[in-house]
Structure formats: C-alpha cells, structure tokens
N, C-alpha and C positions, 0 to 999 in steps of 0.2 A: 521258734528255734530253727536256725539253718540247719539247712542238710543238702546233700547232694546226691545223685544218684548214680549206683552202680553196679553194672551184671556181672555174677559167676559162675560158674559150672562147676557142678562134683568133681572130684578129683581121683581115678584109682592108677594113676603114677606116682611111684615116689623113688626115693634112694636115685641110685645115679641114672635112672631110664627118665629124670627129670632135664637131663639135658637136651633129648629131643624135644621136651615140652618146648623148653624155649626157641627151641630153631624152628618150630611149629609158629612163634610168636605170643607164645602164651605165658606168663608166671606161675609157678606156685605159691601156693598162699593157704591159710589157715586160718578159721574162724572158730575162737574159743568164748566164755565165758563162763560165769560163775553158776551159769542156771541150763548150760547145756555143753555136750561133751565135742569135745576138739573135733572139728569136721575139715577135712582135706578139699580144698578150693584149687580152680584156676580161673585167670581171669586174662583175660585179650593186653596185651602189652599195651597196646598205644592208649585207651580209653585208660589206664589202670595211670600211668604216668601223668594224663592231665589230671586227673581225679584227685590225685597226690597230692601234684604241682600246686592246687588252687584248694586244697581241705587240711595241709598241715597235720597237724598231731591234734589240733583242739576243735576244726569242723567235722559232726557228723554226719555219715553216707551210710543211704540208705542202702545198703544193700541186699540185694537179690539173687538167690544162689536156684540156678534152674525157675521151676516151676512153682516154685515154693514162696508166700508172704513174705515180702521186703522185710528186714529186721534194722535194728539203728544199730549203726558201729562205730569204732573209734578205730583210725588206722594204729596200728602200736609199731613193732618192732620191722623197719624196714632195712634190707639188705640189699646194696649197689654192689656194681660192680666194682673193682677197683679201679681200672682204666677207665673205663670209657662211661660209666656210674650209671649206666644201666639197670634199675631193678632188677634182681631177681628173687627175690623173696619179702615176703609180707604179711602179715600176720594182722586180724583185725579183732576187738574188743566187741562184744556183742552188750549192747548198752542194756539195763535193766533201769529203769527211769526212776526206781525207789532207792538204791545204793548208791552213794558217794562215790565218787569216781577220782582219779590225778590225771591231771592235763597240763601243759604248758603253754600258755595264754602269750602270743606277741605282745611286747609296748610299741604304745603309738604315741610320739615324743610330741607336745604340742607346747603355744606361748613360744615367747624369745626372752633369750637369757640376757639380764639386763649389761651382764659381765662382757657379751660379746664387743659390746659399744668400746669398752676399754681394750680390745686386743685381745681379749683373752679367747683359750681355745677350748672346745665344747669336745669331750671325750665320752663316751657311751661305754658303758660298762657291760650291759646285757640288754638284750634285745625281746629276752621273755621271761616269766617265770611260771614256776612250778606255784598251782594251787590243786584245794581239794572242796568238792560240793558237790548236789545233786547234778544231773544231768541239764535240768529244766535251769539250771541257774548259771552254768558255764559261761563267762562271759565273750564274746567275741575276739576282744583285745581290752585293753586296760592301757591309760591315759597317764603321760608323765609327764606333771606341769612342771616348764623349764623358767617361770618365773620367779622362781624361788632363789636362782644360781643369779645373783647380783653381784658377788667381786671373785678373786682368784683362790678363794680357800672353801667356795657352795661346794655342795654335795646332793645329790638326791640318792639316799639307802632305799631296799627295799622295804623297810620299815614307815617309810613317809609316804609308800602309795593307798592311794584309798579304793577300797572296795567294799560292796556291800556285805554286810555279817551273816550273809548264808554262806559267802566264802572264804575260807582259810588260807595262807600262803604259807604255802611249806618250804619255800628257798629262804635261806640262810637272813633274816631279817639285815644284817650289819654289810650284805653283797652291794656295791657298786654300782646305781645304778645310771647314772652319770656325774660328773664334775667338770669343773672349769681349771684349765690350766692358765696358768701367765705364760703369757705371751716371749718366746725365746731369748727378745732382746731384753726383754726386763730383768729374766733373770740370768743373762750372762753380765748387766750392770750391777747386778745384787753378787755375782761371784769375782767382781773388778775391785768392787767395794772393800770386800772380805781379804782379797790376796795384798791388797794395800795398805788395810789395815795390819791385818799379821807382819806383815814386811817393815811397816814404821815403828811396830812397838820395841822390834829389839834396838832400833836403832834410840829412842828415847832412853831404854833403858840404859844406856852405852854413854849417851849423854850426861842422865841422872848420876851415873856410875863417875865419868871424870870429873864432876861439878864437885860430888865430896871428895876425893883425893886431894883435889887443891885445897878445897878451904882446911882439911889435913895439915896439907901441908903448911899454909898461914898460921 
C-alpha cells in the first residue's frame, strides 16, 4: 500500500492568532477520526504543499504528529487561498484499516479510440470517481479502456468501468465518462443537408399544389 511521509506539530493557536501561524510559514491543520478525538495540528508550508501536490485525496501519508507513532491518513478537506491558492488549512482522516472508507480514485485513460481514425473527437467527461472499500484495497487509479469508442455515438459510463468486488462506486453509474464527438465538419454537412431539405419541401408542395388546380381545371 503506498504511502508518504509527513511531519506535524501540536497545535495550541487557533481562531484569528492563526494568521501569524502562517506568516511563521506554517498551516493549520487538523487530524480527526472515528477512533480518536479531533487534535489541532501545524504543519511547515513547503513540505505540506509537495505532500499534497504528489498524495491527492486517494494516497495515504504517513503522518507524524511531534514525538508520537506515525498514523496512516487521508488528506480530506483542503482550503486555498483564493488568489494566490496557497493552502491554508487541511484537515486529515486517520485511517483505521478495518472500516470502509470514500475516496476519489483518478482514471488513467488507456488503448486508442478506433473512432479517432475517422476524425472524430475524444471528449473526457471526469477525470475520477468516488468509490467505497477497505483501506488495504483502495486502488491507485482505475483504467478506462478507449477501445471500446469505435464510431461517433461510443460512450464509456461509469457503469462499464471494471473494478475488483471489494470495491463499490458510488458516482452516479449513467456519468460521462468519455465519448466520441463527430468531427465539425461532418456535422455542419449533416446541418446543410437538413436546411435543404426543409427549404425544397415547401417548394414540392407549391408544385404538387399547382399540378391539381390545372388538371381542375381540364
């Protein structure tokens, strides 16, 4: 099981005397769980942002608060800045290796869409989904074979990704998760077709229309 590693320190600032934390270069942060009580963290700005950067929402970090035994975490709720997107707050999941956990697993898009040959264009729907398992079974990423997308109306749902039956998908089975568009020009000849035809039928009908007045009139 990957992991990563990383240090914190007790935390006894909080409420607004939090803004010197950060001009210090530190975040606040918070490590909760279902098996132990909400403990006020800080952690060093620069090391906390690669740790991020490269663990996502689905690798977990080992982390180490002071003096204390490593524990396995899950980063959860992170907070940027608005401008300059700067962490400042972070919050981490203390893993219990027996309880089911949610996580959002990247796809990793593989194969070539046979549709591409034809022009057609390859649109991406979602880029990850929400599943549910033990910890010991979380997968890395999950795989979305693009062989399947062979003309301009393929689809891959999340319903046609395969995972092993320790794991559950909880995103929306009928969500998007990529398809094949036709190609521009095809369909502005499919919208040429259309205005052409609309446009000759009243003129047939106009025709149909003076053909019986005369024989009427005969």
């Amino acid at each position: 099981m990957e992991q990563i590693e990383l240090k914190a320190e007790p935390r006894q600032i909080s409420g607004k005397h939090v803004k010197q934390l950060r001009a210090e270069g530190y975040v606040p942060a918070v490590l909760y769980g279902s098996k132990i009580k909400s403990t006020p963290i800080q952690i060093a700005s620069k090391p906390l942002h690669k740790v991020l950067a490269q663990a996502g929402g689905n690798m977990f970090i080992s982390l180490q608060v002071g003096d204390k035994k490593p524990v396995l975490a899950l980063a959860r709720e992170v907070q940027r800045d608005a401008l300059r997107h700067h962490i400042i707050h972070a919050d981490f999941y203390q893993v219990v290796m027996t309880e089911k956990i949610t996580v959002e697993v990247p796809l990793v898009f593989v194969g070539d869409a046979p549709a591409l040959k034809d022009g057609g264009i390859l649109v991406h729907g979602l880029d990850a989904i929400e599943v549910q398992c033990l910890p010991a079974d979380v997968p890395p990423s999950i795989e979305v074979d693009l062989s399947s997308l062979i003309d301009f109306h393929s689809r891959v749902a999340v319903a046609d990704l395969h995972l092993p039956p320790a794991v559950t998908i909880l995103s929306e089975p009928e969500s998007l998760v990529a398809h094949i568009e036709a190609p521009r020009k095809a369909e502005e000849e499919v919208v040429v077709e259309e205005v052409v035809a609309a446009s000759a039928e009243p003129e047939l009908v106009a025709k149909r229309e003076k053909k019986e007045e005369e024989e009427e009139e005969e």
